[in-house]
Structure formats: C-alpha cells, structure tokens
N, C-alpha and C positions, 0 to 999 in steps of 0.2 A: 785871358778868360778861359775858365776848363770850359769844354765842351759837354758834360755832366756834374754838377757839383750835389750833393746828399750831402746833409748838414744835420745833427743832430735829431735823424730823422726817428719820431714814435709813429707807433702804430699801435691799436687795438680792435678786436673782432669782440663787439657784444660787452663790451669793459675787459674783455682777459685779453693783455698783452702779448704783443707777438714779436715787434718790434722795439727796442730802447736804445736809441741814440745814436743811430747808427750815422756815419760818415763816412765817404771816401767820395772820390774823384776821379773823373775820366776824359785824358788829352786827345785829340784826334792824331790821329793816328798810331795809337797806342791801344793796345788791347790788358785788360783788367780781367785778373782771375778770381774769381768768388768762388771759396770752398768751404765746404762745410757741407753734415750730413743732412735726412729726413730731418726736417722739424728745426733747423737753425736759424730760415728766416731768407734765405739769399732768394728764394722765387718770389716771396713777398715783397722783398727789397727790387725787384723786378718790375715786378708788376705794378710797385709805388709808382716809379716811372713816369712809366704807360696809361696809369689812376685806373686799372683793370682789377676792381678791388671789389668784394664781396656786399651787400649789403650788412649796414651796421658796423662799420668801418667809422673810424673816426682816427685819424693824420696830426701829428703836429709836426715843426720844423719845416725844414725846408727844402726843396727839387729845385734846380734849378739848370735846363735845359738853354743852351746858348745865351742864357742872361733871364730867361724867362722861367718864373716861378711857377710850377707844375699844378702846385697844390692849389693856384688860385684863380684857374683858368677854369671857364664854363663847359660844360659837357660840348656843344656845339664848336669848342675852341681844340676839346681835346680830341675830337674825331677828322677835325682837320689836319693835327698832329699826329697822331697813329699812320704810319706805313708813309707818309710823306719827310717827314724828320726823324721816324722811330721807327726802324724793322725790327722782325719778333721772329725768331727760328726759335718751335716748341721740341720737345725730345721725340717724341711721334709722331711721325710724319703722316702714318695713315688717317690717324683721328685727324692731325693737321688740314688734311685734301678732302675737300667733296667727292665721293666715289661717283658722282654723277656728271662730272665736269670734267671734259675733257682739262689736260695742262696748260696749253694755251691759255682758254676761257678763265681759269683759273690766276694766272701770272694778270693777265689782262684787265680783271676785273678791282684790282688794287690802282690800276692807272685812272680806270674809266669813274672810281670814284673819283680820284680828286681833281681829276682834271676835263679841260672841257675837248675832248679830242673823238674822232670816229671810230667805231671799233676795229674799222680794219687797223687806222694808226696805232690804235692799242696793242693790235694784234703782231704787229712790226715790231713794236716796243718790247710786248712778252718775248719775242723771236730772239731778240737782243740781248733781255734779264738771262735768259735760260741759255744763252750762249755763250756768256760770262760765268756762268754757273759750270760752265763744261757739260751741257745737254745739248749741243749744236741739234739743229733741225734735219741736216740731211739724217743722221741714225735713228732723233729721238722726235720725230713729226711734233706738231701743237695738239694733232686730233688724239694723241696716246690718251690714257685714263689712268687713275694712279696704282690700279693696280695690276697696269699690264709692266710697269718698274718695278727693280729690284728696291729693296730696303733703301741703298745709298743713293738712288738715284731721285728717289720720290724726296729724301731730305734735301738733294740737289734741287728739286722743285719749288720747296719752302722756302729753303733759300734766294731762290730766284724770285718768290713772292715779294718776298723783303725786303730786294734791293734794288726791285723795278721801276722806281721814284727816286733811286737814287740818298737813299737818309744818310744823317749824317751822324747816326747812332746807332749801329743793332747789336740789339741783344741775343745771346744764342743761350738758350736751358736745355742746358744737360743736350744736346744734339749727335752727342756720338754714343751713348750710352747700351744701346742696340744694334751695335755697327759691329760685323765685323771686323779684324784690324787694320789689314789694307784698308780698308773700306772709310775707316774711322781717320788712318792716315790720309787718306786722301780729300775728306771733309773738312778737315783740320787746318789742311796746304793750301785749303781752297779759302777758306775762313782768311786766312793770314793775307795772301793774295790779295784778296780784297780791301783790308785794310793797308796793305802796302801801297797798292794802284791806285786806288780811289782815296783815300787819307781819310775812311771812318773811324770813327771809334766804337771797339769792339768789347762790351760787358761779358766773359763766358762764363757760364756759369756750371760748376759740376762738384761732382763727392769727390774725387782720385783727385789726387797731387801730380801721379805721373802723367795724365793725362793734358794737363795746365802746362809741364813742366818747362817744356820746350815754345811754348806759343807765347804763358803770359808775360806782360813786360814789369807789370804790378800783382800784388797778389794780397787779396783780402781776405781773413779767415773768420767766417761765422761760425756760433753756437747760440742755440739758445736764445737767439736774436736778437745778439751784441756783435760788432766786433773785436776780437779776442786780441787779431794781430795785423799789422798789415804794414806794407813795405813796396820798396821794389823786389822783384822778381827774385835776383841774384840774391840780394843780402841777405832777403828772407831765408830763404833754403840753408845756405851757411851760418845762420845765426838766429834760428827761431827759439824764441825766447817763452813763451807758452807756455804749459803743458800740455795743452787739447792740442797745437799746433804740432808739438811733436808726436804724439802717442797716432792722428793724423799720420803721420810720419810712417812713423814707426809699423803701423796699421796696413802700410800702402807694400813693404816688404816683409810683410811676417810670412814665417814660415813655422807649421803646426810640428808639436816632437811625435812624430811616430815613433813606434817600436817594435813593430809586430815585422818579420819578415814573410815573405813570399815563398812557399813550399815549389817545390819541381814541379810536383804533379799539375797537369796544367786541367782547370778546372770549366772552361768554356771552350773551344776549338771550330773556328768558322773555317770549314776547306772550300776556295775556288767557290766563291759564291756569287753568285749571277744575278739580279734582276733588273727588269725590264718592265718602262710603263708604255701601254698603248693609247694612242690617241686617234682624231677623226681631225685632220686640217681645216678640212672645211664643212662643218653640220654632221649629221649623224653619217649621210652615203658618202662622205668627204675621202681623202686617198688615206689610208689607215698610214701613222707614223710611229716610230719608235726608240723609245726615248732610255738610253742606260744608264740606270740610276748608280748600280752597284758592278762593277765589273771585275770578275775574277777576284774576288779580295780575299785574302787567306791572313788568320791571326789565330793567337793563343793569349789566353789570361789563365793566369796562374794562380791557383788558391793562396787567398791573402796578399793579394799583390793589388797595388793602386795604378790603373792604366790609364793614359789617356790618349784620345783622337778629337785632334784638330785639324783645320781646314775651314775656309771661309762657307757661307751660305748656297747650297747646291750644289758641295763637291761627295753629298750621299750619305753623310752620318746619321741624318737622322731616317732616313730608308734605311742603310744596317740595322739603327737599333732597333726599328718597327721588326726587321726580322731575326733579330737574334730574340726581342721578346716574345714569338710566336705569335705576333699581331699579321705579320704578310710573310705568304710562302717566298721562297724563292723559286725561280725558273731553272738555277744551275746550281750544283756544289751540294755543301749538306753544313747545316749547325749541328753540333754534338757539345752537351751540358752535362759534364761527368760521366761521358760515356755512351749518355742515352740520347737520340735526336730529340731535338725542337719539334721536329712535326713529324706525325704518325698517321699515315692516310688522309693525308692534304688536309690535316686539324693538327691546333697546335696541341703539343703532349699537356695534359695537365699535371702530372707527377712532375712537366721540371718548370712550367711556367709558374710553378707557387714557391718556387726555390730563386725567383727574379722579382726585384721591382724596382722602381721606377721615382726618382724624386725630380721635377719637372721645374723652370726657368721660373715660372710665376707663380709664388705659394699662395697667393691671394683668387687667380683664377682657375688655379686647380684641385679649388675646392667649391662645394654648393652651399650658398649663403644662408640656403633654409634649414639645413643641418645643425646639431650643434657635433663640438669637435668627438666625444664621446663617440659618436655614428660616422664621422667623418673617417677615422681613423680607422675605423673594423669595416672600412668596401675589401681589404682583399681576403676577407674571410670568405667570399665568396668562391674562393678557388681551393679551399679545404673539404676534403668529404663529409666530414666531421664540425663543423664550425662549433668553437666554445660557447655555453649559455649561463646565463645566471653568475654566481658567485664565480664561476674561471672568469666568463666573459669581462665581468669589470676588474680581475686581478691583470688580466694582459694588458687593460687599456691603459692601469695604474701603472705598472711596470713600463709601457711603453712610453708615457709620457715621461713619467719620470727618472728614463733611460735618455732622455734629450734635454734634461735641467729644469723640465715644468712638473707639477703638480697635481693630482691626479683628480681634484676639484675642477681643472681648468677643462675637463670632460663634458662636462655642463654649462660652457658657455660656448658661445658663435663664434665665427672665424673672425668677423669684423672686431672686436674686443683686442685683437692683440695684433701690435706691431708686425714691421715685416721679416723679421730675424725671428720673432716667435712661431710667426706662422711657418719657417722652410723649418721650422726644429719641429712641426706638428706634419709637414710634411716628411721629415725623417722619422718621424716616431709611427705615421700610418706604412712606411715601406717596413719598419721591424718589426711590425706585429707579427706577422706570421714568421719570423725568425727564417729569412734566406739566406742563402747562399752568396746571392751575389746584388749588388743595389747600382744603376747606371743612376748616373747624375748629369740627366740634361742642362746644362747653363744654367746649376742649382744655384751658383750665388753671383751670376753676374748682375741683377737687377738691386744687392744690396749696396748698402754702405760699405765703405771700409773695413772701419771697427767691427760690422755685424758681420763680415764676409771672414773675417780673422776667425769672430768667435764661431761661427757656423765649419769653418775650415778645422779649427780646434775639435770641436764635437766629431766632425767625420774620422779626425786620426785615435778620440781617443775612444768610439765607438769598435773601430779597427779593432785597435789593441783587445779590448773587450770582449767581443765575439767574433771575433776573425772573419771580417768582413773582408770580401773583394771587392773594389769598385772601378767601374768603367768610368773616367771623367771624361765625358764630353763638354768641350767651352774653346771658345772663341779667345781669351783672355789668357795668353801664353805665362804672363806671371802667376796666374792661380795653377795651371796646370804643372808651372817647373817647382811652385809648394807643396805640391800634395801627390806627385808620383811618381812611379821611381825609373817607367817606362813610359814611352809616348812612342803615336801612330801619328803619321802628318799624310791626311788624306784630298787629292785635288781629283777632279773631274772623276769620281768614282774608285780611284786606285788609288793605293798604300803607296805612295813616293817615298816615302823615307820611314822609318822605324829605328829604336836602337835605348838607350841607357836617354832618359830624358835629359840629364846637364851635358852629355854627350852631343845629342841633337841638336839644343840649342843654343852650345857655346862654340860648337862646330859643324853648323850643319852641311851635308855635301850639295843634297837639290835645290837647283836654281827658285824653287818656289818654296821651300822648307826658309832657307835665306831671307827672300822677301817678307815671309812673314816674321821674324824675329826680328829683320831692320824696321818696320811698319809697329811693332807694337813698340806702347806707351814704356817711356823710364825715365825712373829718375836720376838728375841728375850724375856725372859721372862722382864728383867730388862730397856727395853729401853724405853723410855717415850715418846709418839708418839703424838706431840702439837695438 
C-alpha cells in the first residue's frame, strides 16, 4: 500500500479548472519531486491533500492517505489529520511563525493540539522536535522569537513544527527558495535525514530541477494542471521525453548571448571602505557595541562589464550597495563614480546618484499598488533637475516599456494586472528611464521561475548590448551569476575573499569558503545533457 496515492485527481475554483487528472504516488520512505512553474498546479495538488482548499472548490477522484480517502472525511476528521499524519513546511518561514510566540510555544502548541499532555511535556517534546531539526536548546533556548533567527534557522523551526507528532507524510513548498546556498544545502540534508531516520515520506515541492536533482527519488512534472511527465528520478533526467520537461531543462542551464565587452576604464571605484553600525546592548543607556558591516573592501567595475558579488546573508552586500547608491555614508575609504564621489559633504552627490539604479528581489513589493505602472515607472525622475512633462514625459514611459518587450498601453494599468516576469521587466524599464550608467540587481530574478528567469536574464544581456549598460549582480544563486558575468566578488563577514574571471572562480576556486559555496549550490546532474 503507497503511503499517498492521487488518482485521477480534478479540481475546480468557481467552475474554472485548475486541476485535470492528475496522479502520482508516494512510498515511505521515499521523497517525490513536484516541478513545475507559477500557475502549474503542484501547491494545489498540495494543498488537495491537506483539503486546505479555497471556498468554491469542488474535488473529484481520489486521495488516498494510508488507505484512507481524503476527499471524504469530515472537516472535524481532517483537523485531527493535519500535523498528526500530515506536516506542512511553507516557503516563508516568517509569515510561517507568530512574531509573538516565542519557538518553543510555537513547536508546542501543534502537540498540545492533538494530544492530551501538560504543557510542560509539550514543552519537553518541542525541546526534542527542534533538536532533531538541528536548533539544540543549549545555543537556540525555547524563549527565542522568530525573528531573533536567521532566515534558515526560523525554516528549521517550521520544520520542527511539522514533525513534532511525528507524521508520516510531509510536505515541504518551495522551502529553500530564499535560502541562501549553504543555507539551502543544509535544509535540504536535513530534509533527507529525516526521511532516511524516521522513514517519512517526503512530497518537495519547487520550480528548479537542480534544486530536486540530488534529493528526489521520483519526479513529477506539472503544467497547466496536468501531469506532463513523471518517473523515477534517474530515468527521468536521462530520458525526458516532454517538451515543457525539457525546455525545464533546458531553462535550469541557460546561459544569455552577450556581446558587448567591458572597456578598461573603470567606471565605479570603492577604495578601503569602512563601515560601522552602532548599537545599545541593553536599552538606550545600555554599553554602546559595534558592529562591522563593511570592512576595508576595495573593488572596480568597469564600463560595460557584468559583476557580480556573492556571499550568504550578513556577509555586507547589501550595506555596500546601500553605500555605493549614496543611501549610507561610509566611516572609512571613499566611493568614486567616474571620477566624482558618491557623497559630497556628508550628502549623497546628485549628479551621480541619477547615473545608478536599482532593480530589487521582489517586483511585486517594490512597487505601490495604488499606482498605475505609467507613474510607477517615472519615481526616479525625481533625481533629474529637469524632470520631462507632457508629450516627452509619455515618449520616455513609451520607450522604456517598450525597451523591456511591453507596450506602451501597459502604462495605464496596475501592477497587480501582470505576471511576475512582467513585473521585474517593469521593474527594469523604471531603472532605464532616466538612462544610467550603471543598474545593481539585487536577487532580480531569484524569486522567478525558470523559464522567466532565462527570459528576464536574456532581456538584461541584450539591454547591455543596446545601451551599454554595467551591472552589479548581486544573488545568492551561483548558476545565475556564472550566466550573466564575466567577473565575480565572493564576499564573507564584510571582506572580498576571493575575486577573479568568474569560470575561473568557480571551477577553481582557491578560499576555503569561496569552495563551500560552489560545493552547497544546486546542479544538475553530472550526465544530463542540457540542449
């Protein structure tokens, strides 16, 4: 008997399908890969489950959880099931956690539901979940809260929620998706672990293939809310027969054709730059502490050249780019931007802060929904002496949309209106407006799909080529960065460890933690031939 069996399973939200036929299986002790992009279906095939389904939801086929039929058990039957037979690790750990609850309380209160125990034993038992999780109590107490954890640790928490009862099922969506790579390897190790030790069975659910490549044992490929392909693990990879499975594929190693080269003249120059946060340990008259964000870091970006700096979460990237955009002074060193500094009597210069901008991790919240994209896209006019009006004003907006593959109509409608590859391309088109010099891309396309991350990574080389753009890639996600530049910074605890030719770096890197990170990130297999 599988330990999850989906059969033929429909689904529809309001009569418009979402679900059609879908099927697969899952053995204990065996972990199932479900891939596919935005909008395929695999969190709804989730959430079927779980019956954690929307109103106006109407189900045909069949679930069927250790011999019991899912879809025909009573709400009161299925809340006895949830986190007792069924854990649930979401991609967001924050939204995941009550900010108000300590961790303990938190792990504890999944026990205290189903079972009839005292809180201290609950509290024993959280002690236990989160220990197995790798959060041992001597480092990481019960009383923490979740946002005195880093990113991976607070998913270490969810996780711990999950499998505090011990299920004999959990699901994980999308769970490394904001992780670091270490960070992501080590969720992943931990993931597997568990199903090895304990003999769960593990549903993972995510967009990358590489990221599945090495954990799953099966592998389900949705679209469109079918299944397209699905196998074991191995065979699939050497023999996907598809096309969405391959172009998938294909998607997970693309690599954009640049053309434009990198001039000598070096166009940015950070010498020995220093800064420094202060803090109060304990309340405002507490002992003052201090904290090195950025230490001594010295770099050049070169007109027309694609850089990148990597480095997990607090080794100071995004403190540099706050002060190379003239957002925070620095304490030490000097920025110079073709010559001129970044700050000019402890302000940042306006003549070079309108020659920089900025395209940011989440194109959905970095924008305001009251807006429409027309106005969205013209905020950095504000850094012009001059800002264009009337008939210029809607020629730039025209041009800049339509410098990104949209349409100059698409000015007049709201952000919510368009996908999430539409919106980083509306997030690229408000950074050309004013026509820079130079554009940082904060984790522009880690939160895409595949395919949208190819086509979003296409648009930046052949934006390049076009206007001879420089860009800073800041990301976490070592295969995007060895696609799209031709130099990389590998920065840990505030300092430049390693630098050099990016295939250089990451096919032979020399620092002990430069290494780490290119063994910890996601690939595919060695054998698969990627069109």
């Amino acid at each position: 008997m599988s330990l999850l069996s989906i059969e033929n399973l429909s689904l529809s939200i309001h009569g418009t399908p979402v679900l059609k036929d879908v099927s697969m299986a899952l053995e204990p002790g065996r972990v199932l890969g479900v891939i596919g992009e935005s909008g395929s279906g695999k969190s709804m095939t989730a959430f079927s489950v779980l019956q954690l389904l929307p109103n106006g939801t109407a189900c045909s086929g069949r679930v069927s959880l250790l011999g019991r039929d899912i879809l025909t058990l009573s709400e009161v039957e299925l809340c006895g099931l949830r986190g007792r037979d069924v854990g649930m690790v979401f991609q967001e750990p924050m939204t995941a956690l009550n900010p108000l609850k300590t961790i303990g309380a938190q792990v504890a209160e999944t026990i205290l539901i189903h079972e009839k125990v005292s809180r201290a034993d609950a509290m024993l038992r959280a002690a236990e979940a989160l220990e197995k999780a790798e959060l041992p109590q001597d480092r990481f107490p019960l009383s923490r809260y979740p946002h005195e954890l880093s990113g991976g640790q607070r998913q270490r928490v969810v996780i711990a929620m999950a499998i505090a009862l011990q299920p004999r099922l959990l699901i994980a969506d999308e769970p490394t998706t904001a992780l670091d790579v270490t960070t992501q390897a080590q969720i992943l190790k931990l993931l597997k672990r568990l199903v090895i030790e304990d003999g769960i069975g593990l549903m993972l659910i995510s967009h990358d293939l590489a990221v599945v490549a090495d954990l799953a044992d099966d592998l389900v490929i949705m679209r469109q809310g079918e299944v397209v392909e699905a196998g074991r693990s191995d065979d699939l990879f050497r023999n996907m027969q598809h096309p969405y499975s391959r172009a998938l594929l294909e998607a997970s190693g693309h690599v954009p054709d640049r053309h434009s080269r990198a001039q000598e003249t070096p166009l940015l120059q950070v010498k020995n730059v220093v800064r420094d946060y202060v803090s109060h340990a304990h309340g405002l008259w507490g002992k003052v502490t201090h904290h090195r964000a950025v230490n001594n870091v010295s770099l050049e970006i070169r007109r027309g050249e694609s850089l990148g700096l990597v480095g997990e979460s607090g080794c100071g990237k995004s403190t540099l780019t706050r002060a190379i955009l003239g957002l925070e002074e620095v304490q030490g060193g000097e920025i110079l931007f073709d010559g001129l500094p970044v700050f000019t009597h402890h302000r940042a210069n306006k003549a070079v802060r309108r020659r920089m901008q900025v395209v940011f991790q989440d194109p959905y919240g970095s924008f305001n929904p009251r807006w429409k994209v027309g106005r969205l896209i013209t905020e950095p006019f504000h850094l012009l002496d001059t800002p264009p009006r009337g008939e210029e004003r809607n020629r730039a907006i025209a041009d800049a949309l339509e410098s990104v593959g949209l349409k100059a109509e698409d000015q007049h409608k709201y952000i919510h209106e368009f996908s999430g590859g539409q919106r980083q391309r509306i997030a690229v088109a408000r950074a050309l407006i004013i026509k820079p010099d130079l554009i940082i891309l904060d984790e522009a396309v880690s939160a895409l799909d595949v395919s949208v991350r190819a086509q979003v990574l296409d648009l930046l080389a052949d934006l390049s080529d076009r206007f001879g753009l420089t860009y800073l890639f800041i990301s976490h996600d070592l295969g995007v960065v060895r696609s799209i530049t031709e130099r990389v910074l590998v920065m840990k605890a505030g300092e430049i460890v390693e630098e050099g030719a990016t295939a250089t770096v990451f096919d032979a890197p020399q620092h002990p933690y430069t290494k780490k990170l290119v063994a910890a990130a996601p690939a595919l297999p060695a054998d698969v031939a990627v069109a």
